[in-house]
C-alpha positions in Angstrom: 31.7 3.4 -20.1 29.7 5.5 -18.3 27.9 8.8 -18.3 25.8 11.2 -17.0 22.0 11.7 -17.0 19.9 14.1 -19.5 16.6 16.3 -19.1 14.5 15.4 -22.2 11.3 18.0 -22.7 8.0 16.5 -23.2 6.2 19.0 -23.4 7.1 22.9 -24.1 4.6 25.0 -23.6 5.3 28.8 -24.4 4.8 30.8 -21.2 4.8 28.1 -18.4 4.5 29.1 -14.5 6.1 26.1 -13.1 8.5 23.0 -14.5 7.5 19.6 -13.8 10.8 17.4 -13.6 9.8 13.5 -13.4 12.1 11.1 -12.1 11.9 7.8 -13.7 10.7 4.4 -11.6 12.9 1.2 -11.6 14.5 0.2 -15.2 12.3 2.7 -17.3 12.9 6.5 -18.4 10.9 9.5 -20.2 9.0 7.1 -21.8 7.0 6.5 -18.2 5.3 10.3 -18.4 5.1 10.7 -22.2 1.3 10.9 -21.8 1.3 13.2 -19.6 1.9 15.6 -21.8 -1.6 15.7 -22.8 -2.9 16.0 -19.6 -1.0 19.0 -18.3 -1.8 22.7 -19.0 0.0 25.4 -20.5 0.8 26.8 -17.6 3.3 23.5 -16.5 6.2 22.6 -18.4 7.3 18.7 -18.2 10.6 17.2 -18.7 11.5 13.5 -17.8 14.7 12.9 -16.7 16.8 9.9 -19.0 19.2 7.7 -16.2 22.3 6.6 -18.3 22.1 3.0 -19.5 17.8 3.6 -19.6 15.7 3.6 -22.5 17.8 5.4 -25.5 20.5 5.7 -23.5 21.5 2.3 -23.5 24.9 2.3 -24.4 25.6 4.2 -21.1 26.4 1.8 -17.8 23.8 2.6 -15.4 24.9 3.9 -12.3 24.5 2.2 -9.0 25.4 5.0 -6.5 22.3 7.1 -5.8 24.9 9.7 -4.3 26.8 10.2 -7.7 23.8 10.4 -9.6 21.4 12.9 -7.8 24.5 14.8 -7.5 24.4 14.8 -11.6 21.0 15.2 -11.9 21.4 18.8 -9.0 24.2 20.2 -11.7 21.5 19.6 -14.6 18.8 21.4 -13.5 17.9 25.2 -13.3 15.9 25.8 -10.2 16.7 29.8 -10.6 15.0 30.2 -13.8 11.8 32.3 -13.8 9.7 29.4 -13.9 8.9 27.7 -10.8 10.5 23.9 -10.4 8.9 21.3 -9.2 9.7 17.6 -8.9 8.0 14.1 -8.9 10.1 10.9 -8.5 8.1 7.5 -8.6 9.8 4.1 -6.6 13.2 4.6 -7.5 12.6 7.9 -9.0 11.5 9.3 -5.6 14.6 8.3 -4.0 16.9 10.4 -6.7 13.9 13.3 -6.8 14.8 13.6 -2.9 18.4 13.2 -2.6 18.5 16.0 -5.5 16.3 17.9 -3.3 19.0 17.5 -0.4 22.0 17.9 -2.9 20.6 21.7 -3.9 19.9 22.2 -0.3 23.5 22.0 0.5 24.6 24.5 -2.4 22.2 26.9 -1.2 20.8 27.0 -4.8 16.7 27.3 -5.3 14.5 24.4 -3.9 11.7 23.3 -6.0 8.4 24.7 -4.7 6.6 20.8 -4.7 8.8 17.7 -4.5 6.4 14.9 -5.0 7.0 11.7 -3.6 5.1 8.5 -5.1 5.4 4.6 -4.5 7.8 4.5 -2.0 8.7 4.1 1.6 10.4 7.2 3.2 14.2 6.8 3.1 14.9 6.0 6.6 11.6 3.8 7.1 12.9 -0.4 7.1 10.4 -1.0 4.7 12.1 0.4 1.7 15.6 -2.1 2.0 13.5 -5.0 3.1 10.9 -4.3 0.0 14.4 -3.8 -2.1 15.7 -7.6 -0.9 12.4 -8.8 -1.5 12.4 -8.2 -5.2 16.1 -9.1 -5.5 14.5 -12.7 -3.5 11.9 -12.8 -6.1 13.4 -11.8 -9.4 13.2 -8.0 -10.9 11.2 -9.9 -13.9 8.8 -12.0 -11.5 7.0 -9.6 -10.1 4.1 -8.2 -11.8 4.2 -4.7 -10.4 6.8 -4.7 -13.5 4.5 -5.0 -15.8 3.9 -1.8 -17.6 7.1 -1.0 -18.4 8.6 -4.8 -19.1 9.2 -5.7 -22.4 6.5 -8.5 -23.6 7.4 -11.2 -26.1 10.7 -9.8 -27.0 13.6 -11.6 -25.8 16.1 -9.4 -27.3 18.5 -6.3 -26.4 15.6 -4.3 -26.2 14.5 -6.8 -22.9 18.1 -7.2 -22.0 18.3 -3.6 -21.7 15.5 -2.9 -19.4 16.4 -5.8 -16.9 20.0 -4.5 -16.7 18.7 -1.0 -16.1 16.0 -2.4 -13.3 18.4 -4.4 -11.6 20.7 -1.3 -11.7 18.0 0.7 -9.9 17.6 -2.1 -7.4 21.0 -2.2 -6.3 20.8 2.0 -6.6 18.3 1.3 -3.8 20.3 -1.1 -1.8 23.4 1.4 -2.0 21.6 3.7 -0.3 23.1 4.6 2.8 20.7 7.2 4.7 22.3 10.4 6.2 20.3 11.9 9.1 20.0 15.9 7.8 17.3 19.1 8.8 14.1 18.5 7.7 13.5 20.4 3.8 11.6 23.9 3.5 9.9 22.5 1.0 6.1 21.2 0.7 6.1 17.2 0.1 3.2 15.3 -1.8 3.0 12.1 -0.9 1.2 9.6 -3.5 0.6 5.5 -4.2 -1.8 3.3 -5.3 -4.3 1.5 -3.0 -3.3 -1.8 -3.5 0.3 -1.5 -3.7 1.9 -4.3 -1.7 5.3 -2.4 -1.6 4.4 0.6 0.1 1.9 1.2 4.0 0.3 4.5 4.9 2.9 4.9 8.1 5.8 3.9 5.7 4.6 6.5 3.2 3.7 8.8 5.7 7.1 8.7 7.4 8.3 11.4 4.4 6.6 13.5 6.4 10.0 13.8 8.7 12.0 15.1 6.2 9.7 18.3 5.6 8.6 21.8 7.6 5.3 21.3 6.0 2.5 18.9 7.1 2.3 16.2 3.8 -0.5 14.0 4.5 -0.7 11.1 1.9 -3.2 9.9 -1.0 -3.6 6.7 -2.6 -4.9 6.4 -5.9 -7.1 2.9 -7.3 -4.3 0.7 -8.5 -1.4 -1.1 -7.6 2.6 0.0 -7.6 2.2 1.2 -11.2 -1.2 3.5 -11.0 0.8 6.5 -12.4 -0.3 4.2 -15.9 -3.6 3.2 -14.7 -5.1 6.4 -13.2 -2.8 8.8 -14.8 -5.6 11.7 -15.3 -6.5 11.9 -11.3 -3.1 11.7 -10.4 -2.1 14.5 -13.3 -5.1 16.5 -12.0 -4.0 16.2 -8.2 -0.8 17.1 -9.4 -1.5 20.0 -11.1 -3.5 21.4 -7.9 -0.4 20.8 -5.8 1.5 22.5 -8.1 -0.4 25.6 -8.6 -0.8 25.5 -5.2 2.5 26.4 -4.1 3.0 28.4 -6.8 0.2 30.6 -6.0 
């Protein structure tokens, strides 16, 4: 059985100038931004986006065509709504937060005014499917950059669940076949941590191609998972990109 993704709000705020969308990393969901809440003004909506077989949606099959799913995820969201969208996608969520980018390109509906890319190599960079074999090589559960969102001590469905839905996001990867399209009108940030093994300035960089505008990238202390680690200065650079093209 399958399905199709869902937009859970995490935090409402009354009169917001822009909505934040989040696109989950490998095997996680909403859960990954829940604190984020906190640190995000009232100006700046935030909803998380929930992959099918992720999280509480776990009696979905997770999807394995990245394709199929941004395509979902372009029908779900209302980019002409008075509020301002913009998007951040982390590893795997970066992949579906561009190819959604690319999907409402080609209906000629609203672009988001930011789409922030975190974690991972630009699309058409080698990096990204030789870093995707590597962890397949290694074992989703070996690799410590899985950490924060792996279930500890708890052998159950609840750990079942999250491997099915991280391997599911590694072969999303894998599927990946890279179309060669215009470059975006829309502003890229480009964001990773400092010491994460998955990810080089020039491979991170290389997003850069698929926008008009310059995107120049910034690492963050941390490894492949400093969105947990130094959430408040990536929140607070995030907020000033935001505003930024909002402004």
């Amino acid at each position: 059985m399958s399905s199709r993704p869902r937009i859970i709000p995490l935090h409402t705020p009354t009169h917001a100038a822009a909505h934040l969308y989040c696109f989950p990393p490998a095997g996680s969901g909403p859960s990954a931004y829940r604190s984020w809440a906190a640190l995000l003004p009232d100006d700046i909506r935030l909803s998380a986006i929930l992959l099918p077989g992720h999280e509480n949606h776990p009696t979905r099959l997770p999807h394995t065509n990245p394709d199929v799913l941004a395509r979902d995820i372009a029908t779900l969201i209302n980019t002409a709504r008075d509020e301002k969208a913009a998007f951040f996608g982390h590893s795997v969520g970066a992949l579906l937060a561009f190819e959604t980018t690319r999907h409402l390109s080609a209906a000629d509906r609203p672009l988001p005014v930011l789409l922030a890319l975190s974690g991972l190599p630009a699309v058409h960079h080698e990096k990204l499917q030789e870093n995707m074999r590597t962890v397949v090589y290694d074992g989703v559960g070996q690799r410590p950059d899985m950490a924060p969102f792996r279930p500890e001590n708890n052998p159950g469905p609840e750990a079942n669940a999250f491997y099915a839905a991280a391997l599911a996001d590694t072969l999303l990867i894998l599927n990946y076949r890279y179309r060669d399209e215009p470059p975006l009108e829309v502003p890229f940030a480009l964001y990773a941590g400092q010491d994460d093994t998955l990810v080089t300035y020039e491979a991170l960089g290389a997003w850069s191609d698929h926008t008009l505008h310059r995107a120049e990238p910034r690492f963050f202390p941390g490894d492949h998972y400093y969105l947990v680690d130094s959430a408040p200065a990536l929140v607070k650079q995030l907020i000033h990109d935001i505003r930024e093209t909002v402004a």
